[in-house]
C-alpha positions in Angstrom: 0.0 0.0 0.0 1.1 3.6 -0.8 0.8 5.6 2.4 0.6 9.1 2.0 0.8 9.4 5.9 3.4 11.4 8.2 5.7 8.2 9.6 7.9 8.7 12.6 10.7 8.1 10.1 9.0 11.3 8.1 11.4 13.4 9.7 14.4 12.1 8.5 13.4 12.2 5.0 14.8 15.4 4.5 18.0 14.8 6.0 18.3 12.2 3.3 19.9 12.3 0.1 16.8 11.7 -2.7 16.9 10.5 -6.3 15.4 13.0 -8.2 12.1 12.3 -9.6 11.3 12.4 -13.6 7.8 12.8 -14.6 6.3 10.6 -17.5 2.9 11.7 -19.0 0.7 9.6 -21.1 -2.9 10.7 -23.1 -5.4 8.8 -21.5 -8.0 8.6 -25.4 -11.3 6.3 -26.2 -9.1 3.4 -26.7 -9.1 2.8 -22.8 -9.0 -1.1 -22.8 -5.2 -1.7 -25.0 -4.1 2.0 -23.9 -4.0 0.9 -20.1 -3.2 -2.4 -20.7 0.5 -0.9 -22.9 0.4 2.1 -19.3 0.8 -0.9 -16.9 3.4 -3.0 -19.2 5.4 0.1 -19.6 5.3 0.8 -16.0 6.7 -2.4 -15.3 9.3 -2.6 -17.5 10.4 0.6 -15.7 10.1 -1.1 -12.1 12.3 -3.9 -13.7 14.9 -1.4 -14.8 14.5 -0.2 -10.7 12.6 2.7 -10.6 9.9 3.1 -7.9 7.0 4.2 -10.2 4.0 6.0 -8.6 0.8 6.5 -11.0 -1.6 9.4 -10.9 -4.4 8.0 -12.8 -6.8 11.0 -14.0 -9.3 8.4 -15.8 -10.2 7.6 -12.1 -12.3 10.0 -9.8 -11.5 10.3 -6.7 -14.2 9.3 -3.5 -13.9 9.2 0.4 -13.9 5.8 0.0 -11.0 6.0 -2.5 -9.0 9.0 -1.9 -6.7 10.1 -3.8 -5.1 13.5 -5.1 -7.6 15.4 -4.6 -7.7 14.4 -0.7 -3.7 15.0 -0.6 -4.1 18.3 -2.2 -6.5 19.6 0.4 -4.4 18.7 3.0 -6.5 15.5 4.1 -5.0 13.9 7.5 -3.4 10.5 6.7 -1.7 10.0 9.9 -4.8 8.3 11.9 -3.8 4.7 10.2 -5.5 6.4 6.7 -4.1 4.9 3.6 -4.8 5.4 -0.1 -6.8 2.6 -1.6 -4.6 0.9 -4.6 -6.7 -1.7 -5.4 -5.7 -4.9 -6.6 -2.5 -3.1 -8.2 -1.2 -2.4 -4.8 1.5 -5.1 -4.5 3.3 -4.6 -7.4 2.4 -0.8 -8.5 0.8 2.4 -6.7 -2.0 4.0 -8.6 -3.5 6.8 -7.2 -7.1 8.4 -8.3 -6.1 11.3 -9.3 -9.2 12.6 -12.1 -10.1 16.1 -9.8 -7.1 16.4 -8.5 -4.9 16.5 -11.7 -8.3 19.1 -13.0 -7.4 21.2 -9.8 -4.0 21.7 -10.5 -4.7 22.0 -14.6 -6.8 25.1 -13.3 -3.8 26.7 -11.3 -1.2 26.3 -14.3 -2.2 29.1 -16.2 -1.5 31.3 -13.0 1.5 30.4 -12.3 5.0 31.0 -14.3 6.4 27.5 -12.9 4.8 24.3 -13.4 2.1 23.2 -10.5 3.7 19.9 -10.7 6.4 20.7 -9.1 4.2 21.4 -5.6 3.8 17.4 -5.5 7.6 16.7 -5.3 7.6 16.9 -1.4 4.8 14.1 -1.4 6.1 11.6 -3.9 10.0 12.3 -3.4 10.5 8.8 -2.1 9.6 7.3 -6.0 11.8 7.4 -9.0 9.0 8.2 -11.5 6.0 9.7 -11.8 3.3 8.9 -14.4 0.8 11.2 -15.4 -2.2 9.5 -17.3 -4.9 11.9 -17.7 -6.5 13.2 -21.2 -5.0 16.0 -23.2 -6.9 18.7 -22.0 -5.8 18.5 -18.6 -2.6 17.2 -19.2 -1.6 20.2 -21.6 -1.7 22.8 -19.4 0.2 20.6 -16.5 3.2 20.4 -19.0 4.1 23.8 -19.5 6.9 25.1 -17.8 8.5 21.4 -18.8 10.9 19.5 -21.1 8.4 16.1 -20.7 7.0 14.5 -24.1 4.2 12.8 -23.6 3.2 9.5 -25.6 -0.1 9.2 -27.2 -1.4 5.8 -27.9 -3.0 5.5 -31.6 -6.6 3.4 -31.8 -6.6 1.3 -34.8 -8.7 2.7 -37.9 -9.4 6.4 -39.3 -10.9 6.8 -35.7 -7.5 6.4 -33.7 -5.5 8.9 -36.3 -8.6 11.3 -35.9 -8.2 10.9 -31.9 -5.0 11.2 -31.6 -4.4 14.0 -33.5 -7.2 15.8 -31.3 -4.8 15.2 -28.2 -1.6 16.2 -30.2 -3.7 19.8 -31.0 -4.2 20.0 -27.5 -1.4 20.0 -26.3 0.9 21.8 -28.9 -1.6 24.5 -28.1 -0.6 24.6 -24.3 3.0 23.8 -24.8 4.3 23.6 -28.2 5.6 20.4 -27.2 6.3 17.3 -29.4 4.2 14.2 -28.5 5.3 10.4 -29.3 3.1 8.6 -30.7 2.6 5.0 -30.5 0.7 2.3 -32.4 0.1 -0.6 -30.9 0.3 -4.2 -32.4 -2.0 -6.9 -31.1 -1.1 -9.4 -33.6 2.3 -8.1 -35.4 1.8 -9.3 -38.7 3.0 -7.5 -41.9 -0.1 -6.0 -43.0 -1.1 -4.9 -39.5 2.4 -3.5 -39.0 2.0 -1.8 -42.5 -1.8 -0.8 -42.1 -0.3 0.7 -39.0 2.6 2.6 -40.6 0.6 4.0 -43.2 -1.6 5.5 -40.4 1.4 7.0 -38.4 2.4 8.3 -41.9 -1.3 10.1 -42.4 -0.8 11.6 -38.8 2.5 12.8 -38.9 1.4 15.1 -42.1 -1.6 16.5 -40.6 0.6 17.2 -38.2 3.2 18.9 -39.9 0.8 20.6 -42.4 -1.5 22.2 -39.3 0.6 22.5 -36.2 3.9 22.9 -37.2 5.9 20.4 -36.5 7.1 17.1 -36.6 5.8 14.0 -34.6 7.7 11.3 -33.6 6.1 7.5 -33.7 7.3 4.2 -33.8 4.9 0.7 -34.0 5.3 -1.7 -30.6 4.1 -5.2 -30.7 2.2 -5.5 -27.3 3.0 -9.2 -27.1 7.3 -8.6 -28.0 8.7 -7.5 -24.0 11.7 -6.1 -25.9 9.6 -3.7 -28.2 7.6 -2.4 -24.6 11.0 -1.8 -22.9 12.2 0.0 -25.6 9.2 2.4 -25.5 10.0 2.8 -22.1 13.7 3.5 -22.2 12.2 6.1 -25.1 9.5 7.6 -22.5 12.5 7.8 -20.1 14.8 9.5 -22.2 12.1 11.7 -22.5 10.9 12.5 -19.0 11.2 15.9 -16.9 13.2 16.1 -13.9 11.8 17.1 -11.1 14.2 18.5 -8.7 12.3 22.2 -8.4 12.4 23.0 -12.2 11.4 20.6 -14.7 14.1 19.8 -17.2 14.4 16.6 -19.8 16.7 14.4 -19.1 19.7 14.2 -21.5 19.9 10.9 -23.8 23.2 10.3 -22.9 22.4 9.5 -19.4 20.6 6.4 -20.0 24.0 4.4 -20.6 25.0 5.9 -16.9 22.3 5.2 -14.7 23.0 5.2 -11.2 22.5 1.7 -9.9 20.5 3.1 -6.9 17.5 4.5 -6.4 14.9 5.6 -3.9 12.7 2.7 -2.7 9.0 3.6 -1.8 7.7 3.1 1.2 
């Protein structure tokens, strides 16, 4: 369980020498079923390269009978024996509701000339990485003031090119940021690997014909654990640091990474 709560060992914390703590974002889209399913496979290929990796979900509404970031936000008091509900994802990966809580601080961004995000570092400082999952309109704002690209994962048909380039609009308008784009492979056979390139191909030219810019994409074969690690070494590579101003973190570093890290508690 992920406890939120102030420990007797709470003290010491910040004595303590901390990892820093990159942020990940991923467009939560209609294509909820494969999307997740790809969120939790990356997030364990990160665990398995050892980062602790805390989740804010913002597809998932926060209750008083599930807490979340909302209740952390408004100061709730966790140390009466409270603890965040996780679910059945508990043991092996902390998810936190975080729907209204992610919408409060999406509100805030605009009126501030840092990003809000960094205001949950003192909370989660005891994880390596942070995922944001949470759709575009929220997530844009939340990513100014950073260096993170988020990934977009592409439905199959006209209808996934369509959606995703809703959420790449969305958030160039925010940012200006470049977003990865994935499509996912369920069976990886030529002509679904080259149905699926020809897609990436019609997206990346309405996306350099209308906002500006190119888009990076690459095809991952959900069944191939080489092809998901590799997309998360890519979101890695990608992430912000947050260490009180949110920077990328330089491709060269993945060769070096420090062999320790923060565990959670």
């Amino acid at each position: 369980m992920l406890d939120l709560g102030f420990h007797q060992a709470a003290g010491l914390h910040s004595f303590t020498p901390q990892a820093e703590l990159r942020m990940l974002a991923v467009v939560s889209q209609g294509n909820a079923g494969s999307g997740l399913e790809t969120l939790w496979q990356i997030c364990a290929s990160l665990q398995r390269l050892g980062y602790p990796v805390v989740v804010l979900d913002g597809t998932a509404q926060e209750t008083d009978n599930s807490p979340g970031l909302l209740h952390l936000l408004q100061h709730a008091s966790w140390n009466n024996g409270a603890q965040l509900n996780l679910g059945a994802t508990a043991s092996s990966l902390a998810v936190i509701p975080a729907a209204k809580g992610l919408q409060h601080l999406s509100r805030k961004a605009g009126d501030t000339t840092r990003s809000p995000m960094e205001d949950l570092l003192p909370y989660f400082r005891t994880y390596g990485l942070m995922v944001i999952h949470a759709p575009a309109s929220t997530l844009g704002p939340l990513l100014t003031h950073t260096a993170t690209v988020p990934l977009v994962v592409m439905g199959g048909g006209a209808a996934g090119v369509m959606t995703s380039y809703k959420s790449l609009k969305q958030i160039a308008l925010h940012t200006g940021l470049p977003c990865m784009v994935a499509a996912l492979l369920h069976g990886n056979t030529t002509s679904e690997r080259r149905k699926a390139q020809s897609q990436l191909m019609t997206l990346r030219a309405c996306a350099e014909r209308h906002l500006g810019g190119p888009v990076r994409t690459t095809t991952i074969a959900t069944q191939n654990p080489q092809e998901l690690q590799r997309l998360a070494l890519q979101l890695l590579e990608n992430a912000g640091t947050m260490n009180g101003s949110l920077t990328a973190l330089p491709s060269s570093n993945l060769a070096d990474m420090p062999a320790h890290f923060v565990r959670s508690h």
